[in-house]
C-alpha positions as CSV (number, residue, x, y, z in Angstrom):
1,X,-26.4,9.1,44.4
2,X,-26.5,7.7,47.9
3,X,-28.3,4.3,48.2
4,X,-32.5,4.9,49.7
5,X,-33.2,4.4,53.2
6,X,-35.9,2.4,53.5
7,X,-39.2,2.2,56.2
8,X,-39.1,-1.3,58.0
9,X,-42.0,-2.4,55.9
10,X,-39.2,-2.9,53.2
11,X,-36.0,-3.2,55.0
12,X,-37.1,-5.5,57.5
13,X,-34.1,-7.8,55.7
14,X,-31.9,-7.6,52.8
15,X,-34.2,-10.5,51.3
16,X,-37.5,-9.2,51.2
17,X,-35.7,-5.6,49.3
18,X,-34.2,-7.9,46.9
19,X,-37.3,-9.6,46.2
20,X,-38.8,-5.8,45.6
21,X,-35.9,-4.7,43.3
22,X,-36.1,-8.2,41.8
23,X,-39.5,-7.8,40.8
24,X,-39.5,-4.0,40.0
25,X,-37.2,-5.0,37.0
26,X,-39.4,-8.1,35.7
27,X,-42.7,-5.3,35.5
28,X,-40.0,-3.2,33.9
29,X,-39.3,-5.4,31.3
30,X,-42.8,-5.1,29.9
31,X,-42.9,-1.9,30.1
32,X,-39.2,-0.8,28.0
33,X,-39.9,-3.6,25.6
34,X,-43.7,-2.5,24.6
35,X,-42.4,1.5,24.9
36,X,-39.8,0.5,21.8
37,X,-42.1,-1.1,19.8
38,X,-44.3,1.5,19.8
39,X,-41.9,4.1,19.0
40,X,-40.7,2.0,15.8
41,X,-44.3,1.5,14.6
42,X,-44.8,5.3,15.0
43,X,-41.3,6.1,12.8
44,X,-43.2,4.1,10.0
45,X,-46.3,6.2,9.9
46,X,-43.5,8.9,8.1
47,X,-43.0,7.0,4.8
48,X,-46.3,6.0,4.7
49,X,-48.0,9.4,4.7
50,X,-45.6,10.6,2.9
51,X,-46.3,8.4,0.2
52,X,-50.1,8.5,0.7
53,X,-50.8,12.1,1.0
54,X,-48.2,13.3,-0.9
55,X,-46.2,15.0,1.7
56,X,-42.4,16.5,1.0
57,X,-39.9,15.3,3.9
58,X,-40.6,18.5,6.5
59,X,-44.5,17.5,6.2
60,X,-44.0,14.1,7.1
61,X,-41.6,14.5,9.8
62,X,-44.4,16.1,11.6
63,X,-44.9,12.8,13.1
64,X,-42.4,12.7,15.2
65,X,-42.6,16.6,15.8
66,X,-45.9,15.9,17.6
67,X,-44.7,12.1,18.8
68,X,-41.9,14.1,20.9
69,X,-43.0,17.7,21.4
70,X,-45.3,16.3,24.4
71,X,-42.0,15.7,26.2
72,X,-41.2,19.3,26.3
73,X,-45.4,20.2,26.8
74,X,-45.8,18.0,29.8
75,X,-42.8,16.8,31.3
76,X,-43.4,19.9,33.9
77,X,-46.7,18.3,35.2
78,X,-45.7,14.8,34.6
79,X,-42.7,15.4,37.3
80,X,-44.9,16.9,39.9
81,X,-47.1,13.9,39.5
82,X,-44.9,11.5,40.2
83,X,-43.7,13.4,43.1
84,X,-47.4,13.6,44.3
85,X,-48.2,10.3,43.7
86,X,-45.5,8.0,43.0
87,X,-43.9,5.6,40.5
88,X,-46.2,2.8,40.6
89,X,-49.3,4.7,39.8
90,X,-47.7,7.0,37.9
91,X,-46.2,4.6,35.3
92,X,-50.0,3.1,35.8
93,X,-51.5,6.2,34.8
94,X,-49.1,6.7,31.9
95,X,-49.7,3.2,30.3
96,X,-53.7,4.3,30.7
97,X,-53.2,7.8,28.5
98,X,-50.8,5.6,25.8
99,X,-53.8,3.0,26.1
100,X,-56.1,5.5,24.7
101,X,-53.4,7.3,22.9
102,X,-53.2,4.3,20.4
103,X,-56.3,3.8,19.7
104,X,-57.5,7.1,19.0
105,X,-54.1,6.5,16.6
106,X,-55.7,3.8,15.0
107,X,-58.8,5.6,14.1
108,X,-57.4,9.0,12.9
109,X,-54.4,6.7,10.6
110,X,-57.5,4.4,9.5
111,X,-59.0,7.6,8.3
112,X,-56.0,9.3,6.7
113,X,-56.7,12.4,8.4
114,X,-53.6,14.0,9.5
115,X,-54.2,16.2,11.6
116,X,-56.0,13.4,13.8
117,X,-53.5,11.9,13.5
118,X,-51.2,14.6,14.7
119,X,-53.5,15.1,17.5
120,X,-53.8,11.3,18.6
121,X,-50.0,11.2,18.5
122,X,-49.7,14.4,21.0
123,X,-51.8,12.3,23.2
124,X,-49.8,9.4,22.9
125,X,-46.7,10.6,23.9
126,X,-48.1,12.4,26.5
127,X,-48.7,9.5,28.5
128,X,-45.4,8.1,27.1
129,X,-43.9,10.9,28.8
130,X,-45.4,10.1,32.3
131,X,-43.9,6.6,32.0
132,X,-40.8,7.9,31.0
133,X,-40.0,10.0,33.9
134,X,-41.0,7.5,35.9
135,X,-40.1,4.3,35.4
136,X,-36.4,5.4,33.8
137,X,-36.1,7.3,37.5
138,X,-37.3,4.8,39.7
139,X,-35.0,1.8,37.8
140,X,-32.2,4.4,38.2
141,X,-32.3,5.5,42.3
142,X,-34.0,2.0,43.3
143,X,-31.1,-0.7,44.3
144,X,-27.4,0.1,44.3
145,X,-26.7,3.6,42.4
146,X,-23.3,2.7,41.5
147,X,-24.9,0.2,39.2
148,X,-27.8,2.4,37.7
149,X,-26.4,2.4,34.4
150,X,-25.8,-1.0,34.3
151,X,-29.5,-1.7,35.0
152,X,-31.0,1.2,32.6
153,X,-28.7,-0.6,30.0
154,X,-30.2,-4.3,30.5
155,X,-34.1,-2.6,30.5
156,X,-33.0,-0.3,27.2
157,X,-31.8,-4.1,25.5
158,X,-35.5,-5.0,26.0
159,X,-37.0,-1.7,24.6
160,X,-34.3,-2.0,21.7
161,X,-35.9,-5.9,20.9
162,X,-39.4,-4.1,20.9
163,X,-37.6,-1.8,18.4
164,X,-36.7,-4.8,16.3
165,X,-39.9,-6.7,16.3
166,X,-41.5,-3.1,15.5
167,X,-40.9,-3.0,11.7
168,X,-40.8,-6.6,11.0
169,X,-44.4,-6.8,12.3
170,X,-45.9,-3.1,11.3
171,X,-44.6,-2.8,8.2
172,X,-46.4,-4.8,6.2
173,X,-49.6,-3.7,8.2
174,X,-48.2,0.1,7.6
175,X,-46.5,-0.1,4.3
176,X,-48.0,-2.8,2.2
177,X,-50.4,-0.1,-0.3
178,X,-49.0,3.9,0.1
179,X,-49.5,4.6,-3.4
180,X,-50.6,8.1,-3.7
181,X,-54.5,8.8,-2.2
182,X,-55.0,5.2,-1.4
183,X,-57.6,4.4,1.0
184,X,-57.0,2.7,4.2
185,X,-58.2,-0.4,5.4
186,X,-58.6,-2.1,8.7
187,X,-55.7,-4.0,8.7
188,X,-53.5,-0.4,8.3
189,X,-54.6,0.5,12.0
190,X,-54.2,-3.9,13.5
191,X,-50.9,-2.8,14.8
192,X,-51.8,0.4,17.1
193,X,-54.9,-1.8,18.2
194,X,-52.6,-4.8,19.5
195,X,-50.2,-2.4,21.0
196,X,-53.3,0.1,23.0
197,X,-54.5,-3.5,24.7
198,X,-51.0,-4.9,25.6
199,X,-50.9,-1.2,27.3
200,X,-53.9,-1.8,29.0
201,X,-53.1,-5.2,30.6
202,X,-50.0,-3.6,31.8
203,X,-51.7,-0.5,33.4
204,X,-53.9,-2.8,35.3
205,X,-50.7,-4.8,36.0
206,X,-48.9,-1.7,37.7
207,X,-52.5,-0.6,39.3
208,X,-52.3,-4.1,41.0
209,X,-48.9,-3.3,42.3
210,X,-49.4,-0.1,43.2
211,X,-47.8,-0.9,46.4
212,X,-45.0,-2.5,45.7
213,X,-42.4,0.4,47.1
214,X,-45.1,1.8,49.9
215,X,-42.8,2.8,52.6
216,X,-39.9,3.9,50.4
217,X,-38.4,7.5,49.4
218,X,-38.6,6.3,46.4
219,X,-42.0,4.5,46.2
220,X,-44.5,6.9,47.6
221,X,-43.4,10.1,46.1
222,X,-46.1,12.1,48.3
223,X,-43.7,14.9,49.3
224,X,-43.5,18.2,47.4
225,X,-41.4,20.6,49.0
226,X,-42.9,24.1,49.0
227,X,-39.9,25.7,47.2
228,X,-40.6,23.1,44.5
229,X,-41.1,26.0,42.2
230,X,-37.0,27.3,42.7
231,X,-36.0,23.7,42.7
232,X,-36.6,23.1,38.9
233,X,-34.3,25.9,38.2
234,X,-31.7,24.9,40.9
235,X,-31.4,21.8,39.7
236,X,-30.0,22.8,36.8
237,X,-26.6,24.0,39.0
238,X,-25.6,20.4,38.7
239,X,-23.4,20.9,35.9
240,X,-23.5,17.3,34.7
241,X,-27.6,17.9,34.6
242,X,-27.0,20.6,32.7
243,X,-24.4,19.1,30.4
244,X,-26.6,15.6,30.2
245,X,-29.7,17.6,29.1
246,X,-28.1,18.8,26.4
247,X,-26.8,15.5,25.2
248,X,-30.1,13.7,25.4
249,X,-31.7,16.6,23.3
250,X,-28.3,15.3,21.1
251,X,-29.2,11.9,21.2
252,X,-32.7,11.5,20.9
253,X,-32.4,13.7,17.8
254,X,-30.1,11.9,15.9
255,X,-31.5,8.6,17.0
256,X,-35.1,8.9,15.2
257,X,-33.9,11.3,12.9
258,X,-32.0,8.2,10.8
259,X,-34.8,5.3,12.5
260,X,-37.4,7.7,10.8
261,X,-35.4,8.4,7.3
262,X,-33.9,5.0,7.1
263,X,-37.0,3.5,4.9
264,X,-36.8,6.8,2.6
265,X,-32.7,6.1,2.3
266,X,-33.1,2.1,1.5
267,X,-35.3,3.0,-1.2
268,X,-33.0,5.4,-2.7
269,X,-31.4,3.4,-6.2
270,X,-28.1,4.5,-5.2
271,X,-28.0,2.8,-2.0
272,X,-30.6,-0.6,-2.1
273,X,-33.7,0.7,-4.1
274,X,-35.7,-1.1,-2.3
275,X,-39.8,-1.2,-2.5
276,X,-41.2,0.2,1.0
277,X,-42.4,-3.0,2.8
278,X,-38.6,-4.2,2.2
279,X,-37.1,-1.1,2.9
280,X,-39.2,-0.9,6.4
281,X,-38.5,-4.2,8.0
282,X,-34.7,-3.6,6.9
283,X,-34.8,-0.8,9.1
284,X,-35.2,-3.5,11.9
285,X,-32.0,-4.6,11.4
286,X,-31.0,-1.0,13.1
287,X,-32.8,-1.3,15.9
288,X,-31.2,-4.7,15.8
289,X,-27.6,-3.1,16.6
290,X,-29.4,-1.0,19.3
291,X,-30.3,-4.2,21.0
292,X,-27.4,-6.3,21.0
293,X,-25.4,-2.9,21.9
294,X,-26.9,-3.0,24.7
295,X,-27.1,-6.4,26.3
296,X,-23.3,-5.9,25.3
297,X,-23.0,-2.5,26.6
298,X,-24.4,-4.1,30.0
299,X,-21.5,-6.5,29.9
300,X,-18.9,-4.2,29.0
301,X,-19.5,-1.6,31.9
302,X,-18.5,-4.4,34.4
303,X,-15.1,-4.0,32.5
304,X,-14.7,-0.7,31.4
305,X,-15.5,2.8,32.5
306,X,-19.0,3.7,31.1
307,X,-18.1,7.3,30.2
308,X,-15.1,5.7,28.2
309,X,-17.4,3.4,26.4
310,X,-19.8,6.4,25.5
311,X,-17.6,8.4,24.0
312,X,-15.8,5.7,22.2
313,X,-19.7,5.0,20.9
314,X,-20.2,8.5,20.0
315,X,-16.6,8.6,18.0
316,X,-18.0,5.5,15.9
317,X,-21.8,6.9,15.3
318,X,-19.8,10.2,14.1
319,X,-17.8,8.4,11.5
320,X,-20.7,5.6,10.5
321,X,-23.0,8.6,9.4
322,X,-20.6,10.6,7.5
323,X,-19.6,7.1,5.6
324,X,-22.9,6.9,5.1
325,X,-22.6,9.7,3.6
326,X,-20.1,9.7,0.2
327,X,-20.2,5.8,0.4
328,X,-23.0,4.5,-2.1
329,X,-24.3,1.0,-2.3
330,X,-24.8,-2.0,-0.1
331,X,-21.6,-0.8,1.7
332,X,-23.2,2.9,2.9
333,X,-26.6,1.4,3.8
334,X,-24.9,-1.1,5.9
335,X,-22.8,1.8,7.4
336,X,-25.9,3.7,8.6
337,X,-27.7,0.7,9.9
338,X,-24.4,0.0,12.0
339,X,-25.2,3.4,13.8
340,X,-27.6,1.7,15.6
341,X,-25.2,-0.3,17.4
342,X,-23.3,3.1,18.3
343,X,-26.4,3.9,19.6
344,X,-26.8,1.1,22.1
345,X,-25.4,2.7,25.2
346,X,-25.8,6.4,24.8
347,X,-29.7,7.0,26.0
348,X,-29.3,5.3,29.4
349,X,-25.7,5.9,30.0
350,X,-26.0,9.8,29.6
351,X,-29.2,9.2,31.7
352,X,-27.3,7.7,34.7
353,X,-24.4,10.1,34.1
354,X,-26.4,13.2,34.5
355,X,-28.3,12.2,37.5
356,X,-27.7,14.0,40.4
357,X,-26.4,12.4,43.7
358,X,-29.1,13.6,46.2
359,X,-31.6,11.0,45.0
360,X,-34.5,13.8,46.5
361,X,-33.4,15.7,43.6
362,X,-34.7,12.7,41.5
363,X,-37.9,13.4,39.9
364,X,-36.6,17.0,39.2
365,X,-33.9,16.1,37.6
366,X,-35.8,13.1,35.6
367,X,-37.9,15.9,34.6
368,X,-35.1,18.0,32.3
369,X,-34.0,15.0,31.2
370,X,-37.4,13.7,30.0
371,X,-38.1,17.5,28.4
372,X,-34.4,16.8,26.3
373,X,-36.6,13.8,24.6
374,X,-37.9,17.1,22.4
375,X,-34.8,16.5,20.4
376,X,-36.6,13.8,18.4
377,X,-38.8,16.4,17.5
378,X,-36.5,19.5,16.8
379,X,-33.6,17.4,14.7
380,X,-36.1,15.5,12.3
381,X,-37.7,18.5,11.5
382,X,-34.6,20.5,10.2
383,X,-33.4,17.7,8.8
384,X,-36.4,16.9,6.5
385,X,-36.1,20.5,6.1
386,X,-32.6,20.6,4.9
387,X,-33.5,17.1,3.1
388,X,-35.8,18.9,0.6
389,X,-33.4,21.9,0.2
390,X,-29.8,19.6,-0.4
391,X,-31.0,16.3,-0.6
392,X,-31.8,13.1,1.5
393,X,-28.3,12.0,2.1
394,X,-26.6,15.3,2.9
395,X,-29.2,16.1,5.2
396,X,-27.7,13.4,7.5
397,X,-24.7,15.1,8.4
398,X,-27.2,17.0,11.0
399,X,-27.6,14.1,13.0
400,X,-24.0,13.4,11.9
401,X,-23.1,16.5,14.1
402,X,-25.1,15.6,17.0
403,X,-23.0,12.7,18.0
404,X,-20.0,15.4,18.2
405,X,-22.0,17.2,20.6
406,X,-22.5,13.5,22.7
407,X,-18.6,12.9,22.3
408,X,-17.9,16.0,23.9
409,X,-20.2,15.7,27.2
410,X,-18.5,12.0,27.2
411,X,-15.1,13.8,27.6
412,X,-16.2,16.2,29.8
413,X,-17.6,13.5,32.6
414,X,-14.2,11.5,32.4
415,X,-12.6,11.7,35.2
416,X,-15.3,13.7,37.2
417,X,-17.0,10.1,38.2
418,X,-16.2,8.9,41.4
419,X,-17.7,5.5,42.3
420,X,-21.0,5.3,44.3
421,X,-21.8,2.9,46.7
């Protein structure tokens, strides 16, 4: 990916576009870290309907079917809106849909009506899926490409902490009365209502800095070539696209599959028996791994090649989850919340990897691998499924087999990555 050219608005010295990139990353931070802890709070609505309405697994796991299905809905028209009006107002506009998203959360969870709840999550993620495409593109093609996966990595440690501070401060919010048809009560929706105004004060934060990359390629995203239309297809000739796409679907799958089961597999008695407020703030302890994977991951790709170190992660994850398995106790609940830490690298790693190196090709490209986020709603779903057929445990060697598929596109970009300059 060759390094932006930019207008002499923003190039006028190497200062003032380090001062942009600098302060690109500090809005980013907000961003990643508040995206993460909604996604864990979300993971937590599973158990708790489960237990409330009296759902099997495959019911529940409708959560994250319509939490993640918008990425495969709307990634299409988020794309071309970036392109049309760029990464600062589009992550703006994104942050004002999740804004709405969460309350409209709030009210249909306070209710216990599901399908509202369904339908505010659809919401939700579509304006998660706006920010997605854009702000993980423009932190990949803005500053020095050959370090692009070294900066998605550092943002992704922030989103993991949101991930962290997720359960421990939803769950007893979420989880603290789920006994069959009990009623909700304000304090059940606090959490969605603290998160939709946090979004909010960053939307008008982003609105306010709407110019920050005016003059750039990369900033103003008001060109749409005419052949746009062929483009999404040809993209896909870039066989590490192609390849990446795939993975992410992998990834993403496997990833909230065991975030969203973890609760339901704490509790079991042959692995913690936990009761479910315990169980969920536990599961903080794997988004835990993800976070210190990754400020360590970050460190680690100074030192050693990053497709190396992903499938070296993916290897790990693989063996973890199949522990997890066959291994009862303390010793196989540690094993699965270890995956987490396998996890660390993989999202933004395979994210830099795929990216093409015509940085035009950008938002294109951002979009197939934003639609490959539908994975967290495809893998949960036959896994609850094969969860009520085999069992809770068994049912993880789905996920299991999605880290083969992540080893694989791993081995296949060794030695195809040149440096980048």
């Amino acid at each position: 990916m060759s390094t932006m050219s930019l207008s002499p608005s923003i190039s006028r010295s190497p200062e003032t576009r380090e001062s942009v990139t600098r302060r690109l990353f500090w809005l980013s931070i907000g961003v990643f870290f508040i995206g993460g802890f909604l996604s864990a709070s979300v993971g937590l609505l599973v158990p708790q309907l489960k237990s409330v309405l009296v759902l099997d697994y495959k019911g529940a796991l409708l959560v994250q079917l319509a939490f993640h299905s918008s990425y495969l809905l709307f990634a299409l028209p988020a794309a071309l809106s970036v392109v049309r009006i760029g990464y600062m107002r589009a992550i703006a506009t994104g942050l004002t849909i999740m804004a709405a998203g969460c309350l409209a959360l709030a009210l249909a969870q306070g209710m216990r009506e599901f399908l509202l709840v369904l339908a505010a999550l659809l919401l939700l993620s579509g304006g998660q899926t706006i920010l997605q495409i854009a702000a993980n593109t423009v932190v990949t093609v803005f500053g020095p490409s050959r370090r692009s996966a070294f900066r998605l990595n550092l943002l992704q440690g922030f989103n993991s902490l949101g991930t962290v501070l997720g359960p421990l401060l939803s769950a007893p919010f979420l989880l603290q009365d789920i006994a069959p048809g009990a009623r909700a009560d304000v304090a059940a929706s606090a959490p969605f209502i603290v998160i939709g105004a946090v979004l909010a004060m960053l939307a008008t934060l982003y609105a306010a800095h709407r110019q920050l990359l005016a003059g750039s390629p990369s900033g103003m995203g008001d060109y749409l070539p005419k052949d746009w239309r062929r483009q999404i297809v040809a993209v896909l000739a870039e066989r590490r696209l192609l390849w990446g796409t795939l993975a992410i679907f992998l990834y993403v799958g496997a990833e909230v599959t065991i975030g969203t089961l973890m609760t339901n597999v704490l509790m079991l008695p042959s692995r913690l028996g936990l009761e479910p407020v315990s169980a969920g703030r536990l599961v903080s302890l794997y988004w835990a791994g993800a976070m210190v994977g990754r400020f360590m991951g970050a460190w680690l790709m100074t030192r050693i090649a990053e497709t190396r170190l992903l499938f070296c992660a993916a290897l790990a994850a693989i063996g973890l989850t199949v522990a997890a398995v066959v291994v009862p106790g303390v010793i196989g609940a540690g094993m699965l919340i270890a995956v987490g830490l396998c996890n660390a690298i993989m999202y933004p790693t395979i994210y830099a990897l795929a990216m093409p190196e015509d940085s035009s090709k950008a938002p294109l490209a951002s979009m197939w691998l934003c639609m490959a986020v539908v994975g967290g709603a495809v893998v949960p779903i036959l896994t609850g499924a094969a969860a009520d057929a085999v069992g809770l445990l068994k049912a993880l060697l789905l996920p299991a087999a999605c880290y083969v598929g992540i080893a694989l596109f791993a081995r296949h970009c060794m030695g195809m990555r040149e440096p980048r300059s």
